[in-house]
C-alpha positions as CSV (number, residue, x, y, z in Angstrom):
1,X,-21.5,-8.1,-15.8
2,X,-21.5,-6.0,-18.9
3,X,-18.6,-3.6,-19.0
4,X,-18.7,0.1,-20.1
5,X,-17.0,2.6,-21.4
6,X,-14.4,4.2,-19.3
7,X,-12.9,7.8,-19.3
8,X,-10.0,9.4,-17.3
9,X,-9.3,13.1,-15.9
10,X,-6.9,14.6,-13.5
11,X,-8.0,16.2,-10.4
12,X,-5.7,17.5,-7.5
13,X,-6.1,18.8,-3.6
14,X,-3.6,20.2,-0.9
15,X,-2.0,18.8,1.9
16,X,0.8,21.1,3.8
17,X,-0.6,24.2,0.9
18,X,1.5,21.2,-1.8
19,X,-0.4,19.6,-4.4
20,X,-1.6,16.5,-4.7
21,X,-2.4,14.8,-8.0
22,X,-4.9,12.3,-8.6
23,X,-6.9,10.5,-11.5
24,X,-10.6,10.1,-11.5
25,X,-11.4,7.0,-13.6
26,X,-14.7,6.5,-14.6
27,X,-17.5,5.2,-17.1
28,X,-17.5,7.0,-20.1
29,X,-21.2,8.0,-19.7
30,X,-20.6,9.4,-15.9
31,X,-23.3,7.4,-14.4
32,X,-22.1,6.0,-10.7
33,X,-23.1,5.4,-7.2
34,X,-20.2,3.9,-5.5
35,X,-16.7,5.6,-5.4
36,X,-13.4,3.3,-4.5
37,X,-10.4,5.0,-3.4
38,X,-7.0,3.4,-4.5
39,X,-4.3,3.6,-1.6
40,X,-0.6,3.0,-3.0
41,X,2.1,1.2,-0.6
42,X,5.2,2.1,0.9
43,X,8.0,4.6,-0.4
44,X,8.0,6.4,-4.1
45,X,5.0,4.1,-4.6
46,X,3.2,6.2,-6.9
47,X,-0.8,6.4,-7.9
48,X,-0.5,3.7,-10.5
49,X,1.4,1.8,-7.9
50,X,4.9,2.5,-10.0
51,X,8.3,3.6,-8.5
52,X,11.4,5.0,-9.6
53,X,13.2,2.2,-8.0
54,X,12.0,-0.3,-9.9
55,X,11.4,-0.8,-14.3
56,X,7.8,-0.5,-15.9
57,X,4.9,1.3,-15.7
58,X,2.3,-1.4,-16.1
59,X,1.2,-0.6,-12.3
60,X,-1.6,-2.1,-10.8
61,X,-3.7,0.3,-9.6
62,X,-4.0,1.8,-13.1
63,X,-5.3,-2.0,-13.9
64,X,-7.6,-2.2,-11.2
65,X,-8.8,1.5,-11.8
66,X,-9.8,0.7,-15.2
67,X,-11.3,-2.6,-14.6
68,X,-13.4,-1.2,-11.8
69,X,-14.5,1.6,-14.1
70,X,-16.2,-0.8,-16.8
71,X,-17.4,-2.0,-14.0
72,X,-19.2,0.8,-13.4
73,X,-17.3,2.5,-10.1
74,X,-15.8,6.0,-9.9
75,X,-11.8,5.2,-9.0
76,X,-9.6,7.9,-7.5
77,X,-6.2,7.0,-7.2
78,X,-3.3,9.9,-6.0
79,X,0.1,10.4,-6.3
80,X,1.7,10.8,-1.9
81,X,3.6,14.1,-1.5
82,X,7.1,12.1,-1.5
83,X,5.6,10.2,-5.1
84,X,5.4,11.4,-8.3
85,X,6.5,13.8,-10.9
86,X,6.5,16.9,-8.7
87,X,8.6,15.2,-6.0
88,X,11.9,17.4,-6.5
89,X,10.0,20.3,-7.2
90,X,8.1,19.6,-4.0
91,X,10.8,18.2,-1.3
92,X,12.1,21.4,0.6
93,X,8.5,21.5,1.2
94,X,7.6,18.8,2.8
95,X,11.0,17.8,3.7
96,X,10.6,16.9,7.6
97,X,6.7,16.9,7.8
98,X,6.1,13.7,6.7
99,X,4.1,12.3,9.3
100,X,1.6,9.7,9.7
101,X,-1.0,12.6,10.1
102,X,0.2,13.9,6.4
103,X,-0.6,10.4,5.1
104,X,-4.2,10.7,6.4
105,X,-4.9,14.0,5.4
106,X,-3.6,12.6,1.6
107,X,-6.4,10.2,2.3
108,X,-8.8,12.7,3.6
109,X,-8.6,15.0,0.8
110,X,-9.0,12.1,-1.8
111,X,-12.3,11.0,-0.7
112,X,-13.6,14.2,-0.2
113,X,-12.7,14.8,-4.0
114,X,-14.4,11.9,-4.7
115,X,-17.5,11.8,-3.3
116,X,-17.8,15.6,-4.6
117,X,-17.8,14.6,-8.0
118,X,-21.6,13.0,-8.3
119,X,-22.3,14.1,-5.1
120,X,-22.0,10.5,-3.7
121,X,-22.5,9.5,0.2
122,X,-20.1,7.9,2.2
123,X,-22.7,4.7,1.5
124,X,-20.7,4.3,-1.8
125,X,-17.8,4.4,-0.3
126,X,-14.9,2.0,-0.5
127,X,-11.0,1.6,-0.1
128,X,-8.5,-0.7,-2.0
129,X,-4.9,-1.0,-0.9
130,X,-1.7,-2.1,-1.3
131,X,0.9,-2.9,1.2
132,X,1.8,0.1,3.9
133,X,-1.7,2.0,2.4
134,X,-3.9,-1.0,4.1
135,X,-2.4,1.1,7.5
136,X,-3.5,4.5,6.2
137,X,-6.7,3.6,5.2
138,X,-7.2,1.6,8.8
139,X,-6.2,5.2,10.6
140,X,-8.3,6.9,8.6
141,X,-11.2,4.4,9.3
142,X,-10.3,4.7,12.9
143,X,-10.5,8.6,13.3
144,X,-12.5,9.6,10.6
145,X,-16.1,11.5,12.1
146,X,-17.8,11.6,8.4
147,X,-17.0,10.2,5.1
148,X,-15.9,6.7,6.4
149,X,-15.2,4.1,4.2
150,X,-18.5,1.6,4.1
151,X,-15.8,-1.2,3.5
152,X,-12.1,-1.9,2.9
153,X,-10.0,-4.1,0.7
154,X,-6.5,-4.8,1.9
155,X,-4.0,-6.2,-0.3
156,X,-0.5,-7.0,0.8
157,X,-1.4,-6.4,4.3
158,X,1.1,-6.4,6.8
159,X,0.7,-8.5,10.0
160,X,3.4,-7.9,11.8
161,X,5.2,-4.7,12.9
162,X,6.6,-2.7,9.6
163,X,10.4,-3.1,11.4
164,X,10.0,-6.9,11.8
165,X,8.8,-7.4,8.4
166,X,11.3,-5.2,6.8
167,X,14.0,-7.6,8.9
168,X,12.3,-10.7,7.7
169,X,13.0,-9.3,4.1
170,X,16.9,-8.4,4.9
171,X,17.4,-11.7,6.5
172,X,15.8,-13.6,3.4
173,X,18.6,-11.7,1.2
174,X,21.3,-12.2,3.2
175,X,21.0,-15.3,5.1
176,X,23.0,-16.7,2.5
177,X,25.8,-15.0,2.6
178,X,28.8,-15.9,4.0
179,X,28.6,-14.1,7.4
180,X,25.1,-13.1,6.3
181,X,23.2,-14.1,9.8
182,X,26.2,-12.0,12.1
183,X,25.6,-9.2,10.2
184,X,22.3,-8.5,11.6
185,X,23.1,-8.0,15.5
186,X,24.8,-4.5,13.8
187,X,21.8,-3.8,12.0
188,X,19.6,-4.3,14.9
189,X,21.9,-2.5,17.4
190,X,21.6,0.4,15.1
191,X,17.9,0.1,14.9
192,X,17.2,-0.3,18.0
193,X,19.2,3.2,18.6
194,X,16.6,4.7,16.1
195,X,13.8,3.5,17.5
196,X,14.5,5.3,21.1
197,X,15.7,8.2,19.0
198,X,19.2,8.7,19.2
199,X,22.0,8.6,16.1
200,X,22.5,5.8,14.7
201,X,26.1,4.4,14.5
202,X,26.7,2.5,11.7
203,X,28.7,-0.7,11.5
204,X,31.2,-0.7,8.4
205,X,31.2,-4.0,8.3
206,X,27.8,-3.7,7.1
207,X,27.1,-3.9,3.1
208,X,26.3,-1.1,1.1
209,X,23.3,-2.3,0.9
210,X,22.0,-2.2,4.5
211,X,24.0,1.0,5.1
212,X,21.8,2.4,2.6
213,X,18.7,1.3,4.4
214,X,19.5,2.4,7.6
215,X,20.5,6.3,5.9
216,X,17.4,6.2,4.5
217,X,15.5,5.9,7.9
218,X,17.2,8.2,9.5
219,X,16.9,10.8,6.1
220,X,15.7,14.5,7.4
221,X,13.1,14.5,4.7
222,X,11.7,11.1,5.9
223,X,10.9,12.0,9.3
224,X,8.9,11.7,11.9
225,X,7.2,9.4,9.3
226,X,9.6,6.8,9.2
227,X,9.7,6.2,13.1
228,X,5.8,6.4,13.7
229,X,6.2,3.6,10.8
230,X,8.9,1.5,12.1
231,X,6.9,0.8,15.6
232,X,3.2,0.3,13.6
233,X,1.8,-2.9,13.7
234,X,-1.7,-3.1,12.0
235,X,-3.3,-6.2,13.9
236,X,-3.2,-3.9,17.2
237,X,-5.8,-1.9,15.2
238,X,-7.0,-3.7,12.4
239,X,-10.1,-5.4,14.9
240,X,-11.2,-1.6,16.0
241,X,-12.4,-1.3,12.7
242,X,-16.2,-2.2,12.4
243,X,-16.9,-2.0,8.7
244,X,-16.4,-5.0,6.2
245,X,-13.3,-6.1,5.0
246,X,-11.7,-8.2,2.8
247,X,-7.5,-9.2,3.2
248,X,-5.8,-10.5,0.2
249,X,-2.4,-11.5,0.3
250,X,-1.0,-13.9,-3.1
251,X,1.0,-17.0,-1.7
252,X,4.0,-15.8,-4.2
253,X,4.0,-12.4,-2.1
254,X,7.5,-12.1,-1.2
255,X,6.9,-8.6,0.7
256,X,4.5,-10.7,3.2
257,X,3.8,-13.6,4.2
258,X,0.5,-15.1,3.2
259,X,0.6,-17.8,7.1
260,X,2.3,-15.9,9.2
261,X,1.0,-12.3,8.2
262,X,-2.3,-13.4,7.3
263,X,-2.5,-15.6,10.3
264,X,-1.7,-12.5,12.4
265,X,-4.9,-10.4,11.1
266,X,-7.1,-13.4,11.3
267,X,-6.2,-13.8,15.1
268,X,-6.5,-10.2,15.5
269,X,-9.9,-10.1,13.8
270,X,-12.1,-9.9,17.4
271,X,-15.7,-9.2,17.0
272,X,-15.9,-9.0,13.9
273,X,-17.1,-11.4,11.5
274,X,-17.3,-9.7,8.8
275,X,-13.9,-10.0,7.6
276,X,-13.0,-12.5,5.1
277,X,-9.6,-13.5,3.7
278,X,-8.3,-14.4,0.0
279,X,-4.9,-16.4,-0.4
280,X,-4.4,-16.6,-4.3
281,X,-2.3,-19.1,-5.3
282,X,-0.1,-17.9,-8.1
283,X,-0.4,-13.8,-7.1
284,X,2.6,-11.4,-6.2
285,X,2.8,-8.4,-3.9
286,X,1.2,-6.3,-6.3
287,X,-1.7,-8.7,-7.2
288,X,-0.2,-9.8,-10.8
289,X,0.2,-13.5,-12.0
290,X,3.5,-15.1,-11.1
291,X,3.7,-18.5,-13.2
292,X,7.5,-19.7,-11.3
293,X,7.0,-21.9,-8.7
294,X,7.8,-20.1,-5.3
295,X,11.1,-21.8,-4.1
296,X,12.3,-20.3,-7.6
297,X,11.2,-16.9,-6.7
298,X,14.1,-14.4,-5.7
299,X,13.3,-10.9,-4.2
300,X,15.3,-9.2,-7.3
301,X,13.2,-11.4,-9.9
302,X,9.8,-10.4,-8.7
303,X,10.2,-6.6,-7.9
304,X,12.1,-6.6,-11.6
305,X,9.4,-7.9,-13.0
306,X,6.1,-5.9,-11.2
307,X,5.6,-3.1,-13.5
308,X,6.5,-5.0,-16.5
309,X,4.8,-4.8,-20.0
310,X,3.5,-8.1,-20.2
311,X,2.7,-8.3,-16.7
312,X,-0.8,-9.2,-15.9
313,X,-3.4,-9.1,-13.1
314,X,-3.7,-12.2,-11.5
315,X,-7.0,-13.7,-12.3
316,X,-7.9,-15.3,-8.9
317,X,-7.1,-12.3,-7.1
318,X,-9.1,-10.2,-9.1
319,X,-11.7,-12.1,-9.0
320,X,-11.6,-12.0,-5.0
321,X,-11.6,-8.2,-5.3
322,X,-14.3,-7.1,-7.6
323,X,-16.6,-10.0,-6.6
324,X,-16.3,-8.4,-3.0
325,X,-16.5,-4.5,-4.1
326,X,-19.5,-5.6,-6.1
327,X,-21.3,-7.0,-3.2
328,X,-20.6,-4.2,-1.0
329,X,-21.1,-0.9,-3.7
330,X,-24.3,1.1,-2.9
C-alpha cells in the first residue's frame, strides 16, 4: 500500500462541562472514509499512550496514529479527564465523578468528533485499544444506539477480572521476597474490605509499595471508578458484542498473559466467529519489539523501557493490526 502524507490538529469536547483534548491525525490531502478511534489503558495513560509514571514519550498510539494516517485513515486519539496536561488544573473537578459512565461518555464524544469531521458513517468506524480501554470500548459497543463501532481491535486485553490481574502482577514482584507470599492474605483482607465498601485497614507490615496501591484505590478522586473497575471482568461481556474483532496480546506482555488471558476471551467468544486472535512473539504490553528473551524480562525493565526513544513498534503486531483495519475500513 502506498503511504501518504500525514497532517495533525487538535480538537477537544466536554465531558462533566471539562475539556477533553484530542488529536485528529490524518492524510495530508484530507481524503478518508474510515475513522479509527485510539483508546489509551489504565491510569495517567495519556492519548499517545504516555504517563507520568513512567520515562519517554515515544508512546504508541502516536505510532500507530501516524502509521494509520499514511495509510489513509482519519485517527482520533484523546487525552481521559484524570490524563494529560490539564490534569491539576482539572482535578477538584472531576475529583469523585470518575465513573465508568465518564469513561464512556470520553468515548462517546470522541467518535462523535470524528465522524463530524468528513461527515463519515458509523460504516467507517473502528476502535483500537490498549489494555483497560479494550473494556471502555466493549461498554460502549454494548450500549451504544448509533455510532457503533463496525469493528474493534483489542490489544492488551484483559481476561480475567482487573483485581485478579492486578494480584497476578503483585505476586510476580513479590513472590521472591523473603516473606513475599504471607504478605498477600493482608493485602487481600484489605481488598476484600474495599470491594464490599468499607475502610480499608491497612497492614504495616505491608511494603510501601503495596500500601501505596491500596491508598490509591481507595483515593476520593478515584472513585466510584476504581471499584466498578476492580469487580469488571471483560469475558462476561466481551461475547455480547456482535461486530468483528480482533485480540492481540504480545507473548512478552507482562501486564497479561497471552494463555491464560487470551485463553479466557477465546472461551468466552460464544456465537461469534468472527473474532480472531494475534499472539506476537517478541511484542510487549504496549505493542513495541522486545528483543530479551522472556525469563529475562522484569516488570521494572519493560515499563522503563515502553516510551523509550529507540523503542519501536513491533513488526508482527503491526502487521496483525493494520492488515485487519484494512480489511474491515469502509
Amino acid at each position: 500500500m502506498t503511504e501518504r502524507g500525514i497532517q495533525s490538529r487538535e480538537v477537544s469536547w466536554k465531558v462533566l462541562d471539562i475539556p477533553i483534548g484530542g488529536t485528529i491525525t490524518e492524510p495530508a490531502d484530507g481524503e478518508v472514509s474510515s475513522a479509527v478511534i485510539l483508546v489509551a489503558g489504565s491510569g495517567p495513560t495519556d492519548r499517545d499512550w504516555c504517563s507520568p509514571l513512567l520515562p519517554g514519550t515515544n508512546g504508541s498510539a502516536k505510532l500507530l496514529a501516524e502509521s494509520l494516517a499514511a495509510r489513509g485513515f482519519l485517527t482520533l486519539r484523546y487525552d481521559k479527564l484524570a490524563s494529560g496536561p490539564l490534569v491539576k488544573k482539572n482535578l477538584q473537578r472531576f475529583s469523585g465523578k470518575l465513573s465508568m459512565q465518564t469513561h464512556l461518555d470520553e468515548l462517546a464524544g470522541a467518535v462523535d468528533v470524528a465522524l463530524s469531521e468528513k461527515n463519515l458513517n458509523e460504516d467507517g468506524l473502528l476502535a483500537l485499544t490498549n489494555s483497560e480501554g479494550a473494556i471502555h470500548a466493549v461498554n460502549y459497543q454494548l450500549q451504544a444506539k448509533r455510532n457503533r463501532f463496525k469493528g474493534l481491535v483489542l490489544t492488551g486485553a484483559p481476561g480475567r477480572a482487573i483485581g485478579t490481574v492486578a494480584r497476578g502482577q503483585i505476586f510476580n514482584q513479590i513472590r521472591s521476597l523473603p516473606g513475599g507470599e504471607a504478605l498477600m492474605k493482608p493485602y487481600d483482607d484489605a481488598i476484600a474490605e474495599f470491594l464490599a465498601g468499607k475502610p480499608m485497614v491497612i497492614d504495616p507490615s505491608l511494603s510501601e509499595g503495596l500500601k501505596l496501591v491500596l491508598r490509591s484505590l481507595e483515593n476520593p478522586n478515584n472513585l466510584p471508578f476504581a471499584r466498578e473497575l476492580w469487580n469488571y471482568s471483560l469475558p462476561d461481556y466481551f461475547a455480547r458484542v456482535e461486530e468483528p474483532m480482533l485480540v492481540v496480546i504480545g507473548k512478552k506482555d507482562l501486564q497479561i498473559d497471552w494463555r491464560i488471558d487470551g485463553g479466557a476471551l477465546e472461551g468466552a467468544i460464544g456465537r461469534n466467529a468472527a473474532v480472531s486472535f494475534s499472539y506476537p512473539d517478541n511484542a510487549n504490553h504496549v505493542l513495541k519489539h522486545e528483543e530479551r528473551p522472556l525469563d529475562l524480562l522484569t516488570a521494572d525493565y519493560v515499563s522503563q523501557h515502553y516510551n523509550a526513544a529507540e523503542a519501536e513498534l513491533d513488526g508482527e503486531a503491526a502487521s496483525a493490526i493494520f492488515g485487519w483495519l484494512d480489511r474491515h475500513r469502509n
